[in-house]
C-alpha positions in Angstrom: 28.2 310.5 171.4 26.7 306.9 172.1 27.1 307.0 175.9 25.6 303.7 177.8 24.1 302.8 181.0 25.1 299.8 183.1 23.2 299.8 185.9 20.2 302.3 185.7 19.6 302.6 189.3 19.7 306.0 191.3 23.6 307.4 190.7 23.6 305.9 187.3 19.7 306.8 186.0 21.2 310.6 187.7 24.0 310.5 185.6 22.3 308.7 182.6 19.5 311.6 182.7 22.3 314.3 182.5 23.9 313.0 179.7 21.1 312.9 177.8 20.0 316.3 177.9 23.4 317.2 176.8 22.6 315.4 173.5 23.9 311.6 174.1 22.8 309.2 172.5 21.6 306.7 175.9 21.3 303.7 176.1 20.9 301.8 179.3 20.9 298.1 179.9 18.1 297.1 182.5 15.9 293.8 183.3 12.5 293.6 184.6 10.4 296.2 186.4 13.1 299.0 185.4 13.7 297.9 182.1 9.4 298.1 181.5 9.2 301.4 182.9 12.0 302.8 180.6 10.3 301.8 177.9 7.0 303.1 178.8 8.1 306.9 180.5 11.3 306.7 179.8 14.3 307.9 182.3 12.5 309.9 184.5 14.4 312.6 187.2 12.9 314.3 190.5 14.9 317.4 191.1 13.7 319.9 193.2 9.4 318.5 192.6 9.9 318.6 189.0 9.8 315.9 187.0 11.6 315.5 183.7 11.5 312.7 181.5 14.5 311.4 179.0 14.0 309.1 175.9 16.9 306.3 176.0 17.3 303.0 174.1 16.5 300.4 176.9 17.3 296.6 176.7 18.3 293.5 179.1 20.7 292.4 176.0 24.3 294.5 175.5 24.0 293.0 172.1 21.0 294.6 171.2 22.1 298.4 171.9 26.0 297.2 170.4 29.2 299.3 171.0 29.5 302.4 172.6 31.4 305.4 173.4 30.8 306.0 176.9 29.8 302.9 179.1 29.4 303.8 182.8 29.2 301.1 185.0 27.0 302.1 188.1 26.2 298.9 189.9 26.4 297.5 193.4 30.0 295.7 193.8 28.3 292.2 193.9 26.7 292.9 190.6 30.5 293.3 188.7 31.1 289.5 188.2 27.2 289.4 186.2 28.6 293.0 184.3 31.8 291.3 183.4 30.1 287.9 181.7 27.6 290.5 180.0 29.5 293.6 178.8 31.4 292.4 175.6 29.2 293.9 173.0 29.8 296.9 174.3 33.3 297.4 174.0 35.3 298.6 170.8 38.7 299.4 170.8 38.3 302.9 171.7 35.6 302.9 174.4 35.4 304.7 177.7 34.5 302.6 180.6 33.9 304.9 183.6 33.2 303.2 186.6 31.1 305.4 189.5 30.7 302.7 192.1 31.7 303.0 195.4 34.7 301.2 197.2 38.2 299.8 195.8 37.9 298.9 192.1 39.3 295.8 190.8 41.4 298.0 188.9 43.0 300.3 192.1 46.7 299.3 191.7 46.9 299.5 187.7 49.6 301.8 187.5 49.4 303.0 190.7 50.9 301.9 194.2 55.1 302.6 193.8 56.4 298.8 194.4 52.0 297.7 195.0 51.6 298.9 191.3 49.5 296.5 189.0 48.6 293.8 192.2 45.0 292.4 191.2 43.1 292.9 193.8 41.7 288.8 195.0 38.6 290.3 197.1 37.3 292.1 194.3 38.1 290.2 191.5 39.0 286.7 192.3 39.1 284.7 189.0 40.7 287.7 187.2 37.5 288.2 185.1 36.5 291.1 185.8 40.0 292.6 184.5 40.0 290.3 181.1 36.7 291.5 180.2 37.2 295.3 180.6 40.7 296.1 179.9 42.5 298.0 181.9 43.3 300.9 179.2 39.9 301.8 178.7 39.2 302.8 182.5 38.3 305.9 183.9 37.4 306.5 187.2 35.0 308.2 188.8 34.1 309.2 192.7 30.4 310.7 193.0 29.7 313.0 195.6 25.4 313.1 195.4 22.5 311.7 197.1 20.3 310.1 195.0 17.1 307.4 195.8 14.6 305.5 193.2 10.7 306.6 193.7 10.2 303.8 191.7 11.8 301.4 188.8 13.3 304.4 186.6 12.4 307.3 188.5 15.3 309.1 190.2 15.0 311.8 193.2 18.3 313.6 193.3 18.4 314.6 197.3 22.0 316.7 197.2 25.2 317.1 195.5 26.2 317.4 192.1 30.0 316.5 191.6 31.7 314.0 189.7 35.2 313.9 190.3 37.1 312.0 187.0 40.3 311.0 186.7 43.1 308.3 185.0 44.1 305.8 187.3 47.6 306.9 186.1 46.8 310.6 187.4 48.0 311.9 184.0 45.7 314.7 182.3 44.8 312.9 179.1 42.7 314.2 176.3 40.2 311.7 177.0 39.6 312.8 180.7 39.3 316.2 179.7 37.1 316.0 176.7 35.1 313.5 179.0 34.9 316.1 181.7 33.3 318.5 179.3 30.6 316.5 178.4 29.8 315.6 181.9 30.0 319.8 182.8 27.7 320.5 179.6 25.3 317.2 181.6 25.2 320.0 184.5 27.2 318.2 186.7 30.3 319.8 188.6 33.4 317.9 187.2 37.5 318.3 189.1 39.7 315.9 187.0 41.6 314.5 190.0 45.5 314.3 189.7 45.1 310.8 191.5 41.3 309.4 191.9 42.9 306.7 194.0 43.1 309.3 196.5 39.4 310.4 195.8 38.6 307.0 196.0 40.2 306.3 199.5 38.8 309.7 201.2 35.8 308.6 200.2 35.9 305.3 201.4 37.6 306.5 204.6 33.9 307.3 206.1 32.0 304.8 204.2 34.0 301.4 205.5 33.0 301.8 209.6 29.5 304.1 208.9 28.2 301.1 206.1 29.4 297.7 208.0 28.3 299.0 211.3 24.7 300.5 210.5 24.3 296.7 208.4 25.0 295.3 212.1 23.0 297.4 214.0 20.4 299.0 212.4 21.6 302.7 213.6 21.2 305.7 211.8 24.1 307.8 211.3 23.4 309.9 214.7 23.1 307.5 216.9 26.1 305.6 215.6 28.2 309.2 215.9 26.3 310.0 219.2 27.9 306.4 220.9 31.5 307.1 222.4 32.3 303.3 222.0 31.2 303.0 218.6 33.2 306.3 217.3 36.1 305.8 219.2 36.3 302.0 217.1 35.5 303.9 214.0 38.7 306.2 214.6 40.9 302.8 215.3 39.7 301.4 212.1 40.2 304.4 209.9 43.9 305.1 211.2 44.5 301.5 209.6 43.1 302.5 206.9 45.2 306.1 206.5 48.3 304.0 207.8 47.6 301.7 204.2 47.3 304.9 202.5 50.4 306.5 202.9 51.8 303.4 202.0 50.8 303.3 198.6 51.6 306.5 198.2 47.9 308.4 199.6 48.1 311.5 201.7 45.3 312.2 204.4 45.5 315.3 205.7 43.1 315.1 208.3 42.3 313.0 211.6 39.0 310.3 212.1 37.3 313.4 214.5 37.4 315.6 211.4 35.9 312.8 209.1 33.2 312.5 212.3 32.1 316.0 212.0 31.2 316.1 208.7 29.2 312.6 209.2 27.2 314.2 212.2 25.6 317.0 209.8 24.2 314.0 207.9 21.7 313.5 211.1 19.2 310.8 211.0 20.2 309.1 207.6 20.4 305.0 206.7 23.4 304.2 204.8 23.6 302.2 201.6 24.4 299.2 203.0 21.7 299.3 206.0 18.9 299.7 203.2 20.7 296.7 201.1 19.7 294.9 204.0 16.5 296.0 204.6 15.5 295.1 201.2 17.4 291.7 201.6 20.4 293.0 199.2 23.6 291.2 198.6 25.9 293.7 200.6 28.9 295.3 199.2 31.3 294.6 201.7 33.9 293.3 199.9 35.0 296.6 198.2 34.2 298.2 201.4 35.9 296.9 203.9 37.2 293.4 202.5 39.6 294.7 200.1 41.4 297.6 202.6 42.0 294.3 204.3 44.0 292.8 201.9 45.8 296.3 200.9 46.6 296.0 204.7 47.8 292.7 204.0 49.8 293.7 200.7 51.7 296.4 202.7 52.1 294.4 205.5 49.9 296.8 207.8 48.7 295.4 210.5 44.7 295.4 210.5 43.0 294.0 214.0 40.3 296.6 214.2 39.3 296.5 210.7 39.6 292.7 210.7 37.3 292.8 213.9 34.6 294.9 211.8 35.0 293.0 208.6 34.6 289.7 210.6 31.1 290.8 212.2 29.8 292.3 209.3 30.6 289.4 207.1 29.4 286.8 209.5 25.9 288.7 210.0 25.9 289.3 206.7 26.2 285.5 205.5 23.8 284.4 208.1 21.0 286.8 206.5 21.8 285.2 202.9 23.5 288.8 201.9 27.2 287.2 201.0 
């Protein structure tokens, strides 16, 4: 299989590293310092002090490496609009696009939603590109549930976790989603095939909307955010909007903000993905964050003032940094 990665940084050179020792053919598409040192070590992978090194095809130009099987798509939200221009050559007729990004994806509400179904999403995708250039039929999502940092350009330490949870935005249990689980199991990865990654999606992003925006604002690590009264109680407000927009499209969470809290305290002392975007003066991903479970909120006319509050401070610190 010619599988292809777009965005070789620490979840997708993980994932790219897997699927080549199960026998892909890898290509990734990379620029500069990351695209050199594929070249010269190849895809290199930290597990446990050992460090294993995987031969890809490496290139800045989609053209050069031509269509593929398997593309996952494994960039920072900001990053989509540059994918979209770029990812044509890619692309045949019967290509997988698996996206394992975190957030809502511009394609959320294709097929899914009841009455909501097939809305594009304006904060993720506001010109429509992103869903002409990758068509909706050839999407499969992903949720990844693993830590994973870059040593340096190319060279992935993979921290925890090992799960990739697949699934059809329609929920159905197509061929493709199970033969694609396979090869992901035979990568070494754990792999459910979710009945409705929406709601893998959401769960996930139930924790990550307050925990990312707030550590951006404040600099806080995870315990001292979860150790403030103030600041846990506002998270809870926020993420009863969010499960309030949930059930409305048709998502079920089961359990209350406290329960969501206690599994963020065992995390301890740890910088979020969005706090070390800013640190390394990163664009920030706030629009598939928190931006878009506004307008969901909007959509299904639930009303949002404590995620609106968050979104507004993040944003406006944000944009006064040169980060959105």
């Amino acid at each position: 299989m010619k599988a292809c990665i777009y965005g070789a940084g620490a979840i997708g050179g993980w994932i790219g590293h897997g699927l080549a020792l199960a026998g892909c053919s890898l290509s990734v598409v990379a620029r500069g310092a990351t695209l050199q040192a594929l070249n010269q070590h190849g895809l290199r992978l930290n597990h446990a002090g050992s460090v294993t090194a995987q031969s890809v095809r490496a290139s800045s130009s989609p053209a050069e490496l031509g269509v593929q099987d398997l593309v996952i798509i494994s960039v920072k939200a900001p990053a989509l609009p540059d994918v979209a221009q770029q990812i044509a050559p890619l692309i045949g007729p019967d290509t997988l696009v698996m996206t394992a990004m975190n957030g809502v994806p511009w394609w959320f509400l294709h097929g899914f939603g009841g009455s909501y179904a097939d809305q594009p999403l304006t904060s993720i995708d506001p010109q429509g590109g992103i869903a002409r250039a990758i068509a909706p039929q050839l999407v499969m999502g992903c949720v990844v549930h693993a830590s994973c940092s870059l040593d340096a350009p190319g060279l992935v330490r993979h921290h925890f976790g090992n799960k990739l949870i697949v699934g059809e935005p329609s929920g159905v249990k197509t061929q493709r989603v199970l033969q694609l689980a396979a090869l992901l199991e035979r990568a070494g990865f754990e792999v459910p095939v979710s009945e409705q990654i929406q709601k893998d999606i959401w769960f996930k992003l139930w924790g990550n909307m307050t925990v990312n925006p707030i550590s951006a604002l404040t600099g806080a690590t995870t315990d001292l955010i979860m150790g403030d009264d103030l600041v846990r109680d506002f998270m809870s407000s926020v993420m009863l909007e969010a499960k309030d927009i949930g059930a409305r499209l048709g998502i079920t969470i089961d359990q209350q903000p406290e329960d969501r809290h206690a599994v963020t305290m065992k995390l301890g002392a740890f910088k979020s993905s969005m706090l070390q975007d800013v640190e390394a003066g990163k664009a920030v991903e706030l629009d598939a964050l928190v931006t878009a479970v506004k307008e969901l909120g909007t959509l299904t006319q639930t009303r949002t003032p404590y995620t609106d509050a968050l979104l507004g401070l993040a944003r406006l610190q944000a944009r006064v940094r040169g980060l959105y």
